[in-house]
C-alpha positions in Angstrom: -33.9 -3.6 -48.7 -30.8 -2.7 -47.1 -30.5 -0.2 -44.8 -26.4 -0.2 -44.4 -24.7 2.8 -46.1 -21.4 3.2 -44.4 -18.6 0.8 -44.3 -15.3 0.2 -42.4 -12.9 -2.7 -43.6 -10.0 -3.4 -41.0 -7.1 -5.7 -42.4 -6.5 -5.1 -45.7 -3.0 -5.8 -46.5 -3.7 -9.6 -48.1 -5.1 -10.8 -51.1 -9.5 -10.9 -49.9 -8.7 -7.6 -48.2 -7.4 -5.7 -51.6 -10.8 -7.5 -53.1 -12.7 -6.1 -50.4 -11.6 -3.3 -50.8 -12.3 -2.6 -54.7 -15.9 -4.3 -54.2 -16.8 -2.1 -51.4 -15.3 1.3 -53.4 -18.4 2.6 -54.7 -19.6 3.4 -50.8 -16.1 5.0 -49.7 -15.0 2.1 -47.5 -13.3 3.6 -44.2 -9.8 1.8 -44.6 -8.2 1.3 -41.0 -4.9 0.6 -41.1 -1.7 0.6 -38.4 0.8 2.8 -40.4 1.0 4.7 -44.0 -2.4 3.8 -46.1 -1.7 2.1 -48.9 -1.8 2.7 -52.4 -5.8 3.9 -53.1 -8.0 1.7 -55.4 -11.3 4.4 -55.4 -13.2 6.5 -53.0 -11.6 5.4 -50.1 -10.9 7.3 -46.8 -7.7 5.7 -44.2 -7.9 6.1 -40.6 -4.7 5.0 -38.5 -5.8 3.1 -35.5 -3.9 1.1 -32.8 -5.6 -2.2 -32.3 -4.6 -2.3 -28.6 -6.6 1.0 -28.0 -9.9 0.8 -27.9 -10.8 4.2 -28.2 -9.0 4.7 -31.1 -11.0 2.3 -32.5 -13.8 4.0 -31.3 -12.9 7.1 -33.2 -12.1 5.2 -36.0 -15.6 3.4 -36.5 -17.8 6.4 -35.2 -20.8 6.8 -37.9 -19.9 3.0 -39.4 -22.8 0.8 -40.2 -21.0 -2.4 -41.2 -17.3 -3.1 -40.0 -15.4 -5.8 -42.2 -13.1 -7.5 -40.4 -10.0 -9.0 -42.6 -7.5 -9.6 -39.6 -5.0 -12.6 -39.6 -5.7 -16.0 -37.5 -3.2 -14.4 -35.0 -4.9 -11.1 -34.5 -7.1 -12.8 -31.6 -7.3 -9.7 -28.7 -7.3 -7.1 -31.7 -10.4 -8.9 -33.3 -11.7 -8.5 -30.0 -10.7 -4.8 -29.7 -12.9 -4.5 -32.8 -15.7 -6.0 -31.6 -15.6 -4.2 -28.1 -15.3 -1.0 -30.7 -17.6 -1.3 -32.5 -20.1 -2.4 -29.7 -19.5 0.8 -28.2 -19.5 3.1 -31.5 -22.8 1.4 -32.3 -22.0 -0.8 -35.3 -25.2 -2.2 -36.7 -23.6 -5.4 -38.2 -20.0 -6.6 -37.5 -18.4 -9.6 -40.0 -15.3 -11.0 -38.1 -12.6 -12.4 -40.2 -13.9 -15.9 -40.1 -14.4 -16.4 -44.1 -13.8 -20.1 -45.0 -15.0 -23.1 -43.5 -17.9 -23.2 -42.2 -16.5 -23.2 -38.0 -19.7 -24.4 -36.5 -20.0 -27.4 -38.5 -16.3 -28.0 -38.2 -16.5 -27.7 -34.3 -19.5 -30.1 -34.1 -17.6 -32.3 -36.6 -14.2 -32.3 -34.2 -15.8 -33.3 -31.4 -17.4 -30.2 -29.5 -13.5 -28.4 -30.0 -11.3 -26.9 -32.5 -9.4 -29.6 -34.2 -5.8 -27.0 -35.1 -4.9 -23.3 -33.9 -5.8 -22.2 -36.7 -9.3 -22.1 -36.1 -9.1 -21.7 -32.6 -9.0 -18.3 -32.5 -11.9 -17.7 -35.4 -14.2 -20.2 -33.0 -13.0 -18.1 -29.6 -14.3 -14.9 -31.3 -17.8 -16.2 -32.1 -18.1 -17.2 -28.5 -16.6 -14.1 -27.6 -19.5 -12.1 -29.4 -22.1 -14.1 -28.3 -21.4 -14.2 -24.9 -19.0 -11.7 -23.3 -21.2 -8.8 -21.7 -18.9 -6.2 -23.3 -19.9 -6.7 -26.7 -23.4 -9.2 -26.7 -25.9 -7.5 -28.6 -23.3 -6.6 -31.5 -25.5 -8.3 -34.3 -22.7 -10.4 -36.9 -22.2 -12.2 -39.9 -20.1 -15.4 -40.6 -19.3 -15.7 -44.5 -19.0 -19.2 -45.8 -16.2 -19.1 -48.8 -14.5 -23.1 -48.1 -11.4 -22.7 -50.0 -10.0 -19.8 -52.6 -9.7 -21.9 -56.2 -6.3 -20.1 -56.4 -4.9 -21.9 -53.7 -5.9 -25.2 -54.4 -2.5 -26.7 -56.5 -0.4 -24.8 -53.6 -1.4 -27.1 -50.8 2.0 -28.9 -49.1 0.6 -31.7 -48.8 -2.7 -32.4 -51.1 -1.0 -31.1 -54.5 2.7 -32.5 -54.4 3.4 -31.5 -57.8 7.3 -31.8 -57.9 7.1 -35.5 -56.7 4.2 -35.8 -58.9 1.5 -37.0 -56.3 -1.6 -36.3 -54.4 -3.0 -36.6 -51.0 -6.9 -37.8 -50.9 -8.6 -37.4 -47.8 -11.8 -39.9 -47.9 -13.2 -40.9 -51.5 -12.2 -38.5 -53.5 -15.5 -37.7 -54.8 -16.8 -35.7 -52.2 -17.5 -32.3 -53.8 -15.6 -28.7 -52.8 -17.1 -25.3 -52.9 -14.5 -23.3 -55.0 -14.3 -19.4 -54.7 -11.9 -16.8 -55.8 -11.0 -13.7 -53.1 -13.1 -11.4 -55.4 -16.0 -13.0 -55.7 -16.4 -13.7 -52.0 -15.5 -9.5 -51.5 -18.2 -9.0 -54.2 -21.1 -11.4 -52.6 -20.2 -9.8 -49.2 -21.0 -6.4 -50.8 -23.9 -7.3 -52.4 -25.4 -9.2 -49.8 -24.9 -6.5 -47.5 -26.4 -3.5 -49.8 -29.6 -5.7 -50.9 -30.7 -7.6 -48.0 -32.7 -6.7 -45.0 -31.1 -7.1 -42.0 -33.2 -9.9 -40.6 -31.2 -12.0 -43.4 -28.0 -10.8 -42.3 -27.9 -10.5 -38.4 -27.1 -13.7 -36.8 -26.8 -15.4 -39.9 -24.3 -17.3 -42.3 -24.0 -17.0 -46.1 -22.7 -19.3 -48.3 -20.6 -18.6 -51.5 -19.8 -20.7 -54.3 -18.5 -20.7 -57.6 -18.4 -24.1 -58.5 -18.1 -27.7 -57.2 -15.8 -30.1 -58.0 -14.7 -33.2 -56.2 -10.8 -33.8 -55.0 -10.6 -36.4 -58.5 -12.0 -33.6 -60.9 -9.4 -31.7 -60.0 -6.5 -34.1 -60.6 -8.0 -34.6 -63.5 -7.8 -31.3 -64.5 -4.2 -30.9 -64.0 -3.7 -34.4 -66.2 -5.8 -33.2 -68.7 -4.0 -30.0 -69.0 -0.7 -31.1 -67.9 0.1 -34.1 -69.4 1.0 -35.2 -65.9 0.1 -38.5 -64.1 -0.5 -37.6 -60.4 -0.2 -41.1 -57.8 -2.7 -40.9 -55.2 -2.5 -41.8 -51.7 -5.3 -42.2 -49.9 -5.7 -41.2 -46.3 -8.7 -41.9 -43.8 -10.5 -39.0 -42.3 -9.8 -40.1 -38.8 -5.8 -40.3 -40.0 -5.9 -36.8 -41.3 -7.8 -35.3 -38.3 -5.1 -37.4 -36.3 -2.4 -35.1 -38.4 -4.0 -31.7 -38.2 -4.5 -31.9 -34.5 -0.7 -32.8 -33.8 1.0 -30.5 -36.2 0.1 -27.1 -34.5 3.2 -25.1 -33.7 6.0 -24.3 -34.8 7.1 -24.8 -38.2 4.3 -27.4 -38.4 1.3 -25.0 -37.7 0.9 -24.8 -41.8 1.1 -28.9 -42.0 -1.6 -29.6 -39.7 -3.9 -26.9 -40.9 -3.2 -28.0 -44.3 -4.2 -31.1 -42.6 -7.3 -30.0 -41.4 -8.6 -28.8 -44.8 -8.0 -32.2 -46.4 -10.2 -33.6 -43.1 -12.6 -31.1 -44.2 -13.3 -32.2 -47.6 -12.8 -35.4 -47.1 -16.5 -35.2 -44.5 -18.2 -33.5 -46.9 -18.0 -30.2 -44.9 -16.4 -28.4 -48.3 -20.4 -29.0 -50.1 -22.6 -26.3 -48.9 -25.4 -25.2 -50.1 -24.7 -21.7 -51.6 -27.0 -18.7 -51.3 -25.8 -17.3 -54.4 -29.6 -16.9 -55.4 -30.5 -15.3 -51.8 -28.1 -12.6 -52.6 -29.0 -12.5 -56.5 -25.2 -13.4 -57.4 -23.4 -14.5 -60.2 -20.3 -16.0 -59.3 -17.3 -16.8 -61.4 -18.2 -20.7 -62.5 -14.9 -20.8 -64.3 -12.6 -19.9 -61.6 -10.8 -23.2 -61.2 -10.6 -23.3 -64.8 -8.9 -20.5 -65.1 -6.1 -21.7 -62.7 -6.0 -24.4 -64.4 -5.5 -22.8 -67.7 -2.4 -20.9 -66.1 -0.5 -23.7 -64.9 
């Protein structure tokens, strides 16, 4: 049984963050948040921190169990800040911002680095937890998600849909753990409320609401469509190529568009889910239902 009662979320201006915040609303999430709270969704309660202050922080995350971090790729030193925080305020489990791939298999897969920026950071803080005296001994949780099914016909370069083409990386038939932004807030919430904490400190879950391959999902779009997609296939070594030299700039999207299509194309998009661990019933029609709105 869980032993977590009070929550903190920090970052919740994007799509997962307003779904973190409606899953976690029936413990009154503590919101932080730089400027004017936003609109509430339930029984929520704001505190105004400056990530560059620790001690507000501090303040901020005094009597916090969990803190939820939902911070942007470029929030590195005020990720950081949070974990020094909440180190200090005595945070019994602390889940950094890292949802989607998996970044210890992708690091092993890259080489022993970080293949794109993108990542860089999300890897640096893990490292940064583990190892930095300020903060190790802050028990955390990485969240395994892969890739958001609404996204998936938005990608630059996998999806071109005006030019009517796609961009396999691989076979094509290796399979992709699909999501949605509330259903990963959800799991979080349930996992974190159900499950002793010797399943949750030091550990990664794994969410997933379905699986299908790259070619299941052009197919999809034909069959709803009526649109033939060409495909051009691309090795994985040629994509991984791509990611790691489009990185700044207005190219930082390309090559960590990139780096997703290297991902799925290794196989590092099939986990195993632990949908059954947590005792959750995830949205198996999600990609469906993007589909359907095309």
């Amino acid at each position: 049984m869980s032993v977590y009662k009070t929550f903190a979320i920090a970052g919740t201006g994007g799509v997962l963050g307003a779904a973190l915040r409606t899953a976690f609303s029936p413990s009154s999430p503590r919101i932080l948040t730089r400027g004017n709270p936003p609109p509430e969704v339930g029984n929520e309660t704001f505190h105004i921190v400056d990530y560059d202050q620790v001690p507000t922080l501090v303040e901020a995350l005094d009597g916090i169990d969990v803190l939820v971090s939902c911070l942007s790729a470029s929030a590195r030193e005020a990720e950081k800040n949070l974990a020094r925080a909440a180190r200090i305020a005595k945070v019994k489990l602390f889940v950094p911002s890292g949802f989607g791939a998996d970044l210890v298999e992708l690091q092993k897969r890259a080489g022993g680095d970080s293949p794109h920026p993108g990542w860089s950071g999300k890897i640096a803080l893990y490292d940064f937890i583990k190892n930095d005296a300020e903060v190790k001994g802050l028990p955390y949780l990485q969240i395994v998600s892969v890739l958001f099914a609404s996204l998936v016909f938005k990608f630059p370069v996998g999806f071109n849909l005006e030019d009517k083409m796609t961009t396999i990386v691989g076979t094509g038939d290796e399979k992709i753990a699909l999501t949605t932004q509330a259903d990963t807030a959800a799991f979080l919430y349930k996992a974190l409320t159900t499950l002793p904490p010797s399943e949750l400190e030091y550990k990664t879950l794994r969410l997933s609401c379905s699986r299908r391959s790259w070619n299941e999902l052009v197919s999809l779009y034909e069959a709803k469509t009526g649109n033939k997609l060409e495909k051009k296939f691309v090795s994985v070594e040629d994509a991984l190529q791509r990611c790691r030299e489009n990185t700044s700039g207005d190219k930082f999207v390309l090559g960590l568009v990139w780096g997703l299509l290297w991902i799925f194309g290794t196989g590092q998009g099939d986990v195993v889910d632990d949908n059954a661990k947590v005792g959750f019933e995830a949205d198996e029609h999600a990609i469906d239902k993007v589909v359907d709105a095309l």
